[in-house]
N, C-alpha and C positions, 0 to 999 in steps of 0.2 A: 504493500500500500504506500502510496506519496503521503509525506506529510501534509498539514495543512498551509505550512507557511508557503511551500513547492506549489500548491494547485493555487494560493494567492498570488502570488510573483507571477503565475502566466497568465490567470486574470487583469491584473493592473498590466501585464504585456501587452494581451489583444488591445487595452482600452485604446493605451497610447499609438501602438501600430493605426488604429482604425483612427484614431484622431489626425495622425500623418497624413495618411493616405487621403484625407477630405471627404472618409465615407460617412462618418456619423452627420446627421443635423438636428437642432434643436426645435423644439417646439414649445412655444409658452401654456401650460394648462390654466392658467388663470388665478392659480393661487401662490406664483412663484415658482414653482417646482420646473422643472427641464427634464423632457423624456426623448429619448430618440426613439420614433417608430419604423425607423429597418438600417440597414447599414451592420451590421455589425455580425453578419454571417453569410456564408451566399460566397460568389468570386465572380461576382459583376453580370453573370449570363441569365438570361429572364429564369425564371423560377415558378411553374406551374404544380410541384407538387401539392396535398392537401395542408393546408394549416394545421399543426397539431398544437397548439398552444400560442398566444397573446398575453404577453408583460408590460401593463402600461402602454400600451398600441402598437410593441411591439410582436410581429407575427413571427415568428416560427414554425419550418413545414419539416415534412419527413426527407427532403431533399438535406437542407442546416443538418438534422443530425447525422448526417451519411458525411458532411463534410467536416464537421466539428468531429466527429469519431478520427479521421482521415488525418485529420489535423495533428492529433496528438502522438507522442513520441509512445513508443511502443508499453514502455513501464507502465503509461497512464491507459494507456489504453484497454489493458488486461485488465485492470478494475472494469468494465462495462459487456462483459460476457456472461454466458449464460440464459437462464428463464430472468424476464422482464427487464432482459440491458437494454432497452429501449428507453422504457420508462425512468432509468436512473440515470441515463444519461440526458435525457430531455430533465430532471432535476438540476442536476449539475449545469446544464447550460443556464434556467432560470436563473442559479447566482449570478452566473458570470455578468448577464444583462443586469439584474438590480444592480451590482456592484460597477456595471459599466456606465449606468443609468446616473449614477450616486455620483460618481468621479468626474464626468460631465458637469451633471447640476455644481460640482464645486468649479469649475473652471480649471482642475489639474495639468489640462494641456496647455496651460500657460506657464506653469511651475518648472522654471531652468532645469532640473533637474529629469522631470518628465521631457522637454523638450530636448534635452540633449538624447535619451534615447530613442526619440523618434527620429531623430537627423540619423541618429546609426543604425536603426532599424533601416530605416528606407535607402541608406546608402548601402547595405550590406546588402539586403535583399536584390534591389537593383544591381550589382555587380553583378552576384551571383547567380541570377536570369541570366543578362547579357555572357556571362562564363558558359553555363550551361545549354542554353536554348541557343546561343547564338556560335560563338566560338568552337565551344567541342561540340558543335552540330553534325553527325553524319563522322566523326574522326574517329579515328583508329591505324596504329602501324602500318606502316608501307611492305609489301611483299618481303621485299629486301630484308627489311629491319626484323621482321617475321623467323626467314631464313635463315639470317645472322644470329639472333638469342637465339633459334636453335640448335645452330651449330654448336654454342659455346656452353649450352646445357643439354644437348643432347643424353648425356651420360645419368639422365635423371629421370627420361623417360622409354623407362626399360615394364616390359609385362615379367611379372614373377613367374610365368608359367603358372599350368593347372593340369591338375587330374582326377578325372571321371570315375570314380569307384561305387562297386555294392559291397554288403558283407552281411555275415548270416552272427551275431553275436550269442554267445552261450555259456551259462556261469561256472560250467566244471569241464574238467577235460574230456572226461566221458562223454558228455555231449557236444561237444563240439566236435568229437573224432566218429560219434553216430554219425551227425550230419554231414561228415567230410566223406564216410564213407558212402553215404547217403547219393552226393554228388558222382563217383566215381562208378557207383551200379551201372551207370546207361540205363537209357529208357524212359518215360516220360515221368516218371516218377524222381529222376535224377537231375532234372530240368530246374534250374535256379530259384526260382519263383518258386517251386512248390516243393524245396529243399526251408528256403526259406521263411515259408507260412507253416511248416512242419517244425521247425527245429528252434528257431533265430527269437531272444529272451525279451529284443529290442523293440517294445511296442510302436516306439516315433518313426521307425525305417519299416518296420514291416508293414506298413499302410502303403510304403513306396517300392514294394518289393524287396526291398532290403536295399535299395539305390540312396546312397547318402550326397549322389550331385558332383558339382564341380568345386576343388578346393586348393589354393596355394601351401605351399612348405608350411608355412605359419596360419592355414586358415582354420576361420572358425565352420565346425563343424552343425548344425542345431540339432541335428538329431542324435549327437552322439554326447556325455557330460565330460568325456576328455577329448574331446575333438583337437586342440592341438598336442594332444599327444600321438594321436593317433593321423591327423595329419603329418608331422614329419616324420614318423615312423615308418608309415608305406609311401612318401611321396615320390621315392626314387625307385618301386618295384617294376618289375615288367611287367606288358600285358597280359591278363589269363589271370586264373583262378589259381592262387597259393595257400600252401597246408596252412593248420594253425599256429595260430601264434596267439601271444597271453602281451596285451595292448591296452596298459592304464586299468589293470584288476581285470578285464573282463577278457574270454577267449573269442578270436576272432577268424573267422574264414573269409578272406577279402580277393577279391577280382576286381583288377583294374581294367576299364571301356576303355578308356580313350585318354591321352594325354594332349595340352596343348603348350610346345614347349616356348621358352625366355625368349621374347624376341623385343627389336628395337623399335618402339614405336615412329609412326610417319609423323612429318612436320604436319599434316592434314591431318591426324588422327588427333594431334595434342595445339592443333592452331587456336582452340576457344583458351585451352590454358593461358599459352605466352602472351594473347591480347591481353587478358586480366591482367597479367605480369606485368606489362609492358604500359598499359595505359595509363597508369599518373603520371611516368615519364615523359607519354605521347599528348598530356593535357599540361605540363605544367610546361613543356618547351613551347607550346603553341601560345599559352599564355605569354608566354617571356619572351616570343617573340612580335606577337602581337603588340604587344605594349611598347616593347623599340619602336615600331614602326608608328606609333600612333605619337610617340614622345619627340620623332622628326618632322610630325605634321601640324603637331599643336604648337602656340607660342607660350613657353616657360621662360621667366628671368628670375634667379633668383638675387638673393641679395644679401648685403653684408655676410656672416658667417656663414651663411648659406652659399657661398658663391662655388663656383669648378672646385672640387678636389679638396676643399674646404681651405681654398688660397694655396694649395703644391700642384706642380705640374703633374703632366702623365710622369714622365721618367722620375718625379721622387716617389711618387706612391709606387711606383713598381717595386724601386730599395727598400724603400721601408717595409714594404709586404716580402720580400726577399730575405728579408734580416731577421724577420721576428720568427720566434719559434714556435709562437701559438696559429695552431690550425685555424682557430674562426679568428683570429686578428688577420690572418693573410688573407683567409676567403672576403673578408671586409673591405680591405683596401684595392685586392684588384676590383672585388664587382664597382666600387668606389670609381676607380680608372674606365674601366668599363661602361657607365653610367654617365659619368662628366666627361670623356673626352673617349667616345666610340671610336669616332675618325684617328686618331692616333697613330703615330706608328707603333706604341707600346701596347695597343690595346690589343694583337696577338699574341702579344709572349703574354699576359695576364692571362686570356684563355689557354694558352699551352701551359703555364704553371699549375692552373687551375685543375686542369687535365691529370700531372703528374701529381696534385695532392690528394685529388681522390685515390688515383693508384698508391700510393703510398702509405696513405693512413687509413683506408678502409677495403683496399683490392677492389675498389667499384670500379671495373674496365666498361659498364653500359655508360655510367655518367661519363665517364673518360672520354669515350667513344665518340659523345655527340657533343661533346666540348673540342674535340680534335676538327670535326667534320664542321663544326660552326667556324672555325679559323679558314677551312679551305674554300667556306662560302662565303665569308665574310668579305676575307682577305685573299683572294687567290692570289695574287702577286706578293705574297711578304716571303723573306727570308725563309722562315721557317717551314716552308712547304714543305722539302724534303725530309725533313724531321718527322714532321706532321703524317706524311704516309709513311715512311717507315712505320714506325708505332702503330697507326691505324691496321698493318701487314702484321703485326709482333705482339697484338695486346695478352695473346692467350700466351705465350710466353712469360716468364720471371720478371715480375714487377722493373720498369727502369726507374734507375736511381734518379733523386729531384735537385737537378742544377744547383749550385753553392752562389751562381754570381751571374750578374746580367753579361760579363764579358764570357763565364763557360757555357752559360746559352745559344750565345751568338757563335760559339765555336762548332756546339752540338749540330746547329744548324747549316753545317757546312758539310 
């Protein structure tokens, strides 16, 4: 269950959200009071279902509660299951309205404090449409990039193999060697199935002939109570029917059907994986670079301590990033270089060091990858091209060591 102060805070959220947005309006009742009769549920598109309730003129239909359910985060929402979640959550929504009703009649949305979270409601919101609805519309990796993470994890997507057995189970040796012999008579009465509706102790497998399915080294068995034991026990026998054996307390006559052995899976077979993999990667470079391009169209000035580089050229923030030994102080000052002075001629080696500190301090060769490949697009005439493929040639190789000085950079790149 949410506390109550937790379902107050998203109450006083919706009011102010809906205050932002310009949905509420007031209405004078004649003795003072202020009610708003709609706004405050819905998402703007006509609304013909049945009204199921009116608070102070405001209406509420079965449509509101299908979007107010919708609305909330999954914790809150499991409270409203069940016989009559309908009617408890059409409760629940009545407070929200009195208390949205109340916060109005006070004028809250004038209170700096209210109003500054509707300036971040509505800027957050709005980003985050234009991100999703617009930006990562329709995106997802490129073949290529597809191909490439899977070359470089291919080794991850392996099948364990499986194999198809039956068995006839029996709790003494005596019986289990009846029914083995059972098996070997010939004749219709030696036939698997009716060895095993004769003989076999295992009531959960005898309904399936004695057939326990398909199962890996390590798989779980359901119709067996030691199932991996008795999975890696027979997972490497041959085909056909084998004497007894005594498997996790219980005796066993097993016959292996079919095996289906370890094989590599196809880049089409594990393509919906790598995309999962791969897309914050694929949504946060499109943001990043989105936003370049948009930060060369709009006009920015900034001013006093805000100025380029915060008053250092490209070539100091490079040293300076070069010199320090903290990881997020270097990634600061190149994106810093990067940011203030794109056009540079330093603002390639800041992505290529960029490049070498992920390799270095976390092995992340995808981030590396598209930090390299952003130098060759950016910059295809800088120095450091041939560095640049090389490495792009060499990532799955022994981490390269990260340049000591902008003079051994300049060398590397030769």
């Amino acid at each position: 269950m949410m506390g109550t102060g937790y379902v107050k805070r998203l109450v006083i959220l919706l009011v102010v959200v809906l205050a932002m947005a310009g949905l509420t309006s007031c209405q004078n009742t004649g003795n003072g009071d202020s009610i708003v009769p709609g706004g405050y549920y819905g998402n703007g598109m006509p609304d013909e279902s049945p009204v199921v309730c009116t608070v102070a003129g405001l209406e509420i239909t079965r449509h509101d509660l299908e979007i107010r359910l919708n609305e909330m985060p999954k914790s809150l929402r499991d409270n409203f299951t069940g016989e009559d979640w309908e009617r408890r959550l059409l409760e629940f929504m009545i407070s929200e309205v009195i208390l949205a009703q109340d916060a109005t009649a006070e004028g809250l949305q004038a209170d700096p404090r209210v109003a500054q979270q509707l300036v971040s409601q509505k800027r957050g919101t709005m980003r985050d449409a234009y991100t999703s609805l617009v930006l990562w519309r329709d995106l997802e990796p490129s073949p290529d990039e597809i191909q490439e993470y899977y070359e470089e994890t291919k080794r991850l997507y392996k099948t364990e193999g499986s194999v198809k057995a039956r068995h006839i189970q029996c709790d003494t040796r005596n019986q289990i060697q009846e029914a083995y012999d059972a098996l070997q008579a010939g004749g219709y009465d030696a036939l698997f199935a009716n060895v095993v509706g004769k003989y076999s102790r295992n009531a959960k497998s005898l309904v399936q002939s004695g057939e326990v399915g398909w199962f890996s080294r390590k798989g779980f068995i359901p119709f067996l109570t030691n199932g991996p034991e008795f999975a890696a026990h027979v997972f490497d026998w041959s085909m056909g029917v084998h004497a007894p054996e005594l498997i996790g307390g219980y005796w066993h006559i097993v016959e292996i059907l079919d095996r289906e052995p370890s094989r590599q899976l196809t880049v089409d077979e594990v393509r919906d994986r790598i995309v999962r993999s791969l897309m914050p990667g694929v949504q946060k470079r499109a943001s990043e670079l989105y936003i370049e391009r948009r930060r060369s169209e709009v006009e920015i000035e900034y001013v006093g301590d805000f100025r380029p580089g915060k008053g250092r050229t490209a070539e100091e923030l490079l040293r300076l990033a070069m010199m320090s030994g903290a990881f997020d102080r270097q990634m600061q000052l190149y994106d810093l270089l990067l940011l203030d002075y794109p056009n540079s001629e330093y603002a390639p080696f800041a992505l290529f060091m960029k490049a070498n500190l992920q390799i270095d301090t976390y092995g992340d060769t995808y981030t590396a990858r598209d930090l390299l490949k952003r130098i060759l697009h950016r910059y295809p005439e800088t120095e450091l091209r041939e560095q640049v493929e090389y490495m792009l040639e060499n990532l799955s190789n022994p981490s390269f060591s990260k340049p000591e000085s902008i003079e051994e950079l300049r060398e590397m790149s030769r």
